[in-house]
KEKE-3310 file (N, C-alpha, C; in steps of 0.2 Angstrom, whole numbers, plus 5000, padded with zeros to 4 digits):
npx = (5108:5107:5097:5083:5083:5070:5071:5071:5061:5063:5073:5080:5095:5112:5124:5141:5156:5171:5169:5163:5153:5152:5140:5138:5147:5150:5151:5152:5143:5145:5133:5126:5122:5105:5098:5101:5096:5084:5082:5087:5078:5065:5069:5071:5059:5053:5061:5075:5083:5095:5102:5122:5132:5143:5145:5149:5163:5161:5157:5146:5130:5121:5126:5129:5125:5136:5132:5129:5128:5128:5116:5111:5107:5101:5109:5112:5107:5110:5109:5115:5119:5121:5111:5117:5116:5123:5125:5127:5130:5125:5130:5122:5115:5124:5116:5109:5105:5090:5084:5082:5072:5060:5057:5049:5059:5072:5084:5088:5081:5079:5075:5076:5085:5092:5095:5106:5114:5112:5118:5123:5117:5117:5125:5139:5154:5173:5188:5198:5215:5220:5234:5236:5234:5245:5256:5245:5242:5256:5261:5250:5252:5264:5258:5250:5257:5267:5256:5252:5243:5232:5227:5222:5227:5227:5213:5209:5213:5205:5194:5182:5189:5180:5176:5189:5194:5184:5184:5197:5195:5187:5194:5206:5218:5213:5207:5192:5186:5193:5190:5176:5179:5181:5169:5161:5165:5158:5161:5171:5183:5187:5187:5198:5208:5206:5210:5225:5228:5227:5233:5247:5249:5250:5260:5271:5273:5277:5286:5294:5294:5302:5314:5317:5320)
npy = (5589:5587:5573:5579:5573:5569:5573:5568:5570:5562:5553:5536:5531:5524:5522:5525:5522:5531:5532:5541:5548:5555:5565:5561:5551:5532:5518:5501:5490:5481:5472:5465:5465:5462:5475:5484:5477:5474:5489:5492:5483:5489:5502:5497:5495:5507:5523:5520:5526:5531:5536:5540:5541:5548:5543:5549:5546:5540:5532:5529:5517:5519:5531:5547:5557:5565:5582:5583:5573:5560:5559:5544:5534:5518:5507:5495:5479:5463:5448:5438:5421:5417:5425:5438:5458:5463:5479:5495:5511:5526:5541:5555:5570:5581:5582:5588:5586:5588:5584:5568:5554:5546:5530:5513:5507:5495:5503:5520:5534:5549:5567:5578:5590:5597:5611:5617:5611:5614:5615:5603:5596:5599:5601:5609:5611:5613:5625:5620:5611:5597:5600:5605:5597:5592:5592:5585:5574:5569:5568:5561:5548:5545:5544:5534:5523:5520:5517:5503:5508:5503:5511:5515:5524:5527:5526:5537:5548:5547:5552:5568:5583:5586:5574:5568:5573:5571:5556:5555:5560:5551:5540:5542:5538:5545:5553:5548:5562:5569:5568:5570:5585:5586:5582:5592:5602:5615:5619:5612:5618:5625:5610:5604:5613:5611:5597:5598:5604:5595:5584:5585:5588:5574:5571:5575:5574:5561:5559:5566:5556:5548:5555:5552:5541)
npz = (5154:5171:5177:5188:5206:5218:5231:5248:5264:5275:5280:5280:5290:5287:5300:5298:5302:5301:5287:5271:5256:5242:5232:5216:5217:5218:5228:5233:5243:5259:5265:5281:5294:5305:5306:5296:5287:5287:5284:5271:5266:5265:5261:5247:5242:5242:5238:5237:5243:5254:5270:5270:5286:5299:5313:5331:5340:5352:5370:5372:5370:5361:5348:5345:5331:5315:5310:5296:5281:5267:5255:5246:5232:5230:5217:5214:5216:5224:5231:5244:5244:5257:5262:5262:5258:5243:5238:5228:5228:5224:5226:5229:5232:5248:5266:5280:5296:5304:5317:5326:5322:5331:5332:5330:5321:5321:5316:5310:5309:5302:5301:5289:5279:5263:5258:5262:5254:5238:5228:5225:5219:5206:5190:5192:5187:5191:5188:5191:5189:5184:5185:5195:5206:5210:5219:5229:5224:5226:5236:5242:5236:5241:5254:5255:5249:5260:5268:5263:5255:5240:5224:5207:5198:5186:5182:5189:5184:5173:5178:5180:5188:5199:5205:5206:5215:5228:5227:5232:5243:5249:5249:5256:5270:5281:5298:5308:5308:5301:5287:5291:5288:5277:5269:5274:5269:5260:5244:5232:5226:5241:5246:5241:5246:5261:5259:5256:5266:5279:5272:5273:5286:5290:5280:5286:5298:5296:5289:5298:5310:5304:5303:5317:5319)
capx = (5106:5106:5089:5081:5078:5064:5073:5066:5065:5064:5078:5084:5103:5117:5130:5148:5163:5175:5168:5160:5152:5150:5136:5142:5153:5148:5152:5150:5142:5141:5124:5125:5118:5099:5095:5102:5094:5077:5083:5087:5071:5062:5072:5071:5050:5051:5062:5079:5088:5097:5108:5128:5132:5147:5143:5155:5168:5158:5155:5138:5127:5119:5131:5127:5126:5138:5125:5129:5129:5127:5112:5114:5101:5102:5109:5112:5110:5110:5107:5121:5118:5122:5109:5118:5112:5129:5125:5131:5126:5126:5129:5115:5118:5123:5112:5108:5101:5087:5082:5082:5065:5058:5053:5049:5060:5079:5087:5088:5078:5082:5073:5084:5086:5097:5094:5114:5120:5109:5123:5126:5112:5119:5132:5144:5161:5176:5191:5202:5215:5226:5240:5236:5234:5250:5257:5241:5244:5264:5259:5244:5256:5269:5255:5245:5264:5266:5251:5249:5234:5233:5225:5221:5227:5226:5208:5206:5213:5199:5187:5182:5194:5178:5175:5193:5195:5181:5187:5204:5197:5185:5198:5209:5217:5212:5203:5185:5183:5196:5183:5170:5178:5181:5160:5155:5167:5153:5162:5176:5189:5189:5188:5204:5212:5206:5214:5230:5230:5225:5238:5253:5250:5251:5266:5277:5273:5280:5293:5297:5296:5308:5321:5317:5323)
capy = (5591:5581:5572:5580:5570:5569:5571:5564:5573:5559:5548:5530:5533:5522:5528:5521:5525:5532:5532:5548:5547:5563:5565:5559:5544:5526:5516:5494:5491:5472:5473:5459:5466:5463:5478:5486:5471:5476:5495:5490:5479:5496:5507:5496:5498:5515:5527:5516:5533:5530:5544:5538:5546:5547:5543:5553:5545:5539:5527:5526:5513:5524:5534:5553:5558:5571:5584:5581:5566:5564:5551:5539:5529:5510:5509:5488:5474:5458:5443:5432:5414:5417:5431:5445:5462:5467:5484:5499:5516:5531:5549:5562:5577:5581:5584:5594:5584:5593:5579:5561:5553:5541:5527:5508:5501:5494:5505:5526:5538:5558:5572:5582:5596:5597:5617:5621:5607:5612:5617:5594:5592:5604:5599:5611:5607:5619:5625:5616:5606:5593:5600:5609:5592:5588:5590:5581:5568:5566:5567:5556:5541:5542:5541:5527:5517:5521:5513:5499:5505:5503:5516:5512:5533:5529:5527:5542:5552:5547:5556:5574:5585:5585:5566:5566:5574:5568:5549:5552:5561:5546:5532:5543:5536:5550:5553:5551:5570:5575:5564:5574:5592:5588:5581:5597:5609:5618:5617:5610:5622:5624:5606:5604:5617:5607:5590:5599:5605:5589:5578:5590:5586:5565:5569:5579:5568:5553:5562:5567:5549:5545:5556:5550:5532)
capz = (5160:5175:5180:5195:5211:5222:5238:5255:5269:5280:5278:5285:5289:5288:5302:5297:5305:5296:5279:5270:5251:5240:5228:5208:5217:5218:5232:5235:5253:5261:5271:5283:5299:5302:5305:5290:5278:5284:5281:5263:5260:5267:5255:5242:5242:5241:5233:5237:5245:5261:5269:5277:5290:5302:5323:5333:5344:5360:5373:5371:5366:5350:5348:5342:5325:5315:5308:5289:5279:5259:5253:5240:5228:5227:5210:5210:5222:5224:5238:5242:5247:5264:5264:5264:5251:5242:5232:5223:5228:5221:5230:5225:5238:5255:5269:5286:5299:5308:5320:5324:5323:5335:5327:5332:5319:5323:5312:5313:5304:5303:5297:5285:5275:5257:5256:5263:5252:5234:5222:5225:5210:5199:5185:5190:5187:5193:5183:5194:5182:5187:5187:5203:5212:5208:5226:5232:5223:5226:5245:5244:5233:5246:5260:5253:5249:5265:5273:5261:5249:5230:5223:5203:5199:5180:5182:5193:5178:5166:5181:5181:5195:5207:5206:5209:5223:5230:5227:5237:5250:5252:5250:5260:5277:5286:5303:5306:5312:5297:5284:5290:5288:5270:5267:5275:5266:5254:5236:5229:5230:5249:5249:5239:5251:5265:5258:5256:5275:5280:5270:5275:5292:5292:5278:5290:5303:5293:5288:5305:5315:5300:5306:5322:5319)
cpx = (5105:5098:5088:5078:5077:5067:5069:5068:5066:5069:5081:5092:5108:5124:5135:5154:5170:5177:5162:5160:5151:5145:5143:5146:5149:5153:5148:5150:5142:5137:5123:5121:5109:5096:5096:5099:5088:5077:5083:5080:5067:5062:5069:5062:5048:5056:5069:5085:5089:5100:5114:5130:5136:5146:5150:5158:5164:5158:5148:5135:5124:5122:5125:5130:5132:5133:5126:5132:5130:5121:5115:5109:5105:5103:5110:5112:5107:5112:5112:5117:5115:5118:5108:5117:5123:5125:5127:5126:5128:5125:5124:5115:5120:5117:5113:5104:5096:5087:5081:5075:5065:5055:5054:5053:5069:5085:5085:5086:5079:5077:5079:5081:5093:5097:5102:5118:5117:5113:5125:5124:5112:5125:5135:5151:5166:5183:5198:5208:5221:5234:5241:5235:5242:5255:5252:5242:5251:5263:5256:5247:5260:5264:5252:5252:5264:5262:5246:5243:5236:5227:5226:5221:5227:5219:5205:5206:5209:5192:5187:5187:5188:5177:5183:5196:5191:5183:5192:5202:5192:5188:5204:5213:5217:5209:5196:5182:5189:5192:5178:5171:5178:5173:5159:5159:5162:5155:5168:5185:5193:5192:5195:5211:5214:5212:5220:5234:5233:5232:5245:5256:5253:5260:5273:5276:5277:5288:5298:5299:5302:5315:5320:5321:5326)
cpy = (5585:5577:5575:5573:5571:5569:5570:5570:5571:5554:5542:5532:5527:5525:5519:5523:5525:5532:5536:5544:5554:5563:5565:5553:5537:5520:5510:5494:5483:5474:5466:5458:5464:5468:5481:5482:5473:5483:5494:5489:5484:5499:5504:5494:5504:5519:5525:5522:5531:5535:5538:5544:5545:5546:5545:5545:5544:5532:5523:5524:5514:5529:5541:5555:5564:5572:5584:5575:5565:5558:5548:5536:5523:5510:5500:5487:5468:5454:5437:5425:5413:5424:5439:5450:5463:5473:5490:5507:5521:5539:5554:5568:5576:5583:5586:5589:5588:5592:5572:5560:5546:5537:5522:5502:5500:5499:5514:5529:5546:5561:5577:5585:5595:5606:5619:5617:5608:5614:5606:5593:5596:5602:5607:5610:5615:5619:5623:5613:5600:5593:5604:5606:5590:5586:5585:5574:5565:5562:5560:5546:5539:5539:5534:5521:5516:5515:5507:5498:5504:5506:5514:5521:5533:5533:5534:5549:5553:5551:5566:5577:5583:5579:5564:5566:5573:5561:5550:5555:5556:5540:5537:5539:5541:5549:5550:5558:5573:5575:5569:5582:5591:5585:5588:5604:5610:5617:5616:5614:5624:5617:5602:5609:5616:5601:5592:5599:5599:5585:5582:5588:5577:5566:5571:5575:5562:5553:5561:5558:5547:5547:5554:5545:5530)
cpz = (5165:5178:5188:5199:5216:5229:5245:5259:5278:5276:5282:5283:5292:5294:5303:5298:5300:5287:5278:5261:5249:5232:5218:5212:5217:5223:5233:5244:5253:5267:5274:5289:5300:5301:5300:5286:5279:5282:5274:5260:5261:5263:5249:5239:5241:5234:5232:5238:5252:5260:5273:5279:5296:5310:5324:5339:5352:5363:5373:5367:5358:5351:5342:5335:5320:5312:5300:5287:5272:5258:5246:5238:5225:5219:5207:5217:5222:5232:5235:5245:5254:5270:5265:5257:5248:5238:5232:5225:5227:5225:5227:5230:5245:5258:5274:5290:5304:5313:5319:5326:5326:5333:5330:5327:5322:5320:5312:5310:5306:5298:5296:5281:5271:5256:5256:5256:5243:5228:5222:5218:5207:5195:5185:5194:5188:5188:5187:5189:5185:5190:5194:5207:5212:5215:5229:5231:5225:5232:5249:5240:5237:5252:5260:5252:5257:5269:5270:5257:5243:5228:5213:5199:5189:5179:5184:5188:5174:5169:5179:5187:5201:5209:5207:5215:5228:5232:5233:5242:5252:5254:5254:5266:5284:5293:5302:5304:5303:5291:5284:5290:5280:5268:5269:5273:5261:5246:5236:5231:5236:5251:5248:5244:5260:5266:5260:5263:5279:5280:5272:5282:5293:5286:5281:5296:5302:5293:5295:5310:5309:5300:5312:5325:5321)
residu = (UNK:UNK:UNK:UNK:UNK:UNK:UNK:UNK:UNK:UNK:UNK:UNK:UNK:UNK:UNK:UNK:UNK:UNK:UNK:UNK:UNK:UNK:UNK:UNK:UNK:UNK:UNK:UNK:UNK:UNK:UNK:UNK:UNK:UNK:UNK:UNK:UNK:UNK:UNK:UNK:UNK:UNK:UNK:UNK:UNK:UNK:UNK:UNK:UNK:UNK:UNK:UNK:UNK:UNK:UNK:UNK:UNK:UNK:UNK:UNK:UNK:UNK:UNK:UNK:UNK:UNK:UNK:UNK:UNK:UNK:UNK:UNK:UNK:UNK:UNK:UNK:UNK:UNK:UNK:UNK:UNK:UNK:UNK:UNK:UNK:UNK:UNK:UNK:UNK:UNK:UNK:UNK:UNK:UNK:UNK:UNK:UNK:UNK:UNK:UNK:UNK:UNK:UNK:UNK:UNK:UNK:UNK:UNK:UNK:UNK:UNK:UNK:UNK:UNK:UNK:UNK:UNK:UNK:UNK:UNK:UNK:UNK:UNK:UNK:UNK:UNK:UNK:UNK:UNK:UNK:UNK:UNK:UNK:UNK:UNK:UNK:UNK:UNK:UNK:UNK:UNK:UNK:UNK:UNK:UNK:UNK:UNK:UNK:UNK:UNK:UNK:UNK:UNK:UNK:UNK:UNK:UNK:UNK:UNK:UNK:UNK:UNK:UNK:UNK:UNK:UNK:UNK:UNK:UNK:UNK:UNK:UNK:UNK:UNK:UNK:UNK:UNK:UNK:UNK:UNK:UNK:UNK:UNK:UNK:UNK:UNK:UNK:UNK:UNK:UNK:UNK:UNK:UNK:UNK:UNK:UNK:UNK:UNK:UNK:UNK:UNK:UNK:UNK:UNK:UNK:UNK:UNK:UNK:UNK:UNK:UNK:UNK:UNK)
# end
């Protein structure tokens, strides 16, 4: 059974363009900003839980928040020469931002709420099986050739199906805004049904400029 955590309901948030986490994953940050290093050394005095969290598309100087994020608990880290934190964070649920709180330090704090998102801290797994990505995956091998990633798809097989579909829609090269439909899809299966949507549209696209040519 999984250990229950204590979740916050004040939370420091990381906002990162175009990068989404989903509780069970583990994700390397480079912290070089100041104000994120006193965010960490903050974090890492207390309960060592930050939330990421995507800013929308704007002009403006703080840019506005989307209202769901997922938190994560510092799970290693270490101080480079030159300063900077690297570490390893580990997703524990999404959350609901209520409000941002006015604070006097460099860095953004929110009041939030986990109630929409509380199936995150439960060990259940769906009956999904791999063979049912089998397009996802065809799609998501041509997309990634395609756009130069490398993707380690052995590995991905030794994961459960939700940590796999989670993983590729995290390393995806999707949208910001498409990113954030599949964080805020509610469980798994939606969000596999998402992906497909999603990945359907950049494949026919590809395809398409390729008769274009």
């Amino acid at each position: 059974m999984k250990k229950k955590e204590n979740l916050p309901k004040k939370i420091s948030v990381f906002p990162l363009s175009n990068f989404i986490i989903f509780p069970n994953t583990s994700v390397p940050l480079n912290i070089f900003e100041p104000r994120y290093i006193e965010m960490i050394d903050d974090t890492m005095k207390s309960n060592r839980i930050i939330g990421m969290i995507q800013p929308k598309k704007t002009k403006k100087n703080i840019p506005d928040l989307f209202t769901v994020g997922c938190a994560g608990k510092i799970t290693s880290f270490n101080e480079t020469d030159d300063g900077r934190y690297l570490i390893v964070l580990r997703g524990i649920s999404r959350f609901k931002v209520l409000k941002e709180i006015d604070n006097n330090k460099p860095y953004r704090e929110c009041e939030i709420s986990f109630d929409e998102y509380s199936e995150d801290t439960k060990e259940n797994y769906t009956e999904i099986k791999f063979l049912n990505l089998e397009t996802i995956l065809k799609n998501l091998k041509y997309l990634f050739k395609k756009k130069g990633y490398i993707i380690n798809w052995k590995e991905l097989e030794k994961q459960n199906i939700n940590q796999t579909i989670n993983t590729l829609a995290m390393a995806s090269p999707f949208s910001l805004e498409e990113k954030q439909i599949l964080l805020e899809t509610t469980d798994i299966k939606n969000r596999k049904v998402e992906f497909e949507r999603i990945l359907q549209t950049y494949v026919v696209d590809n395809f398409s400029n390729k008769t274009l040519q």
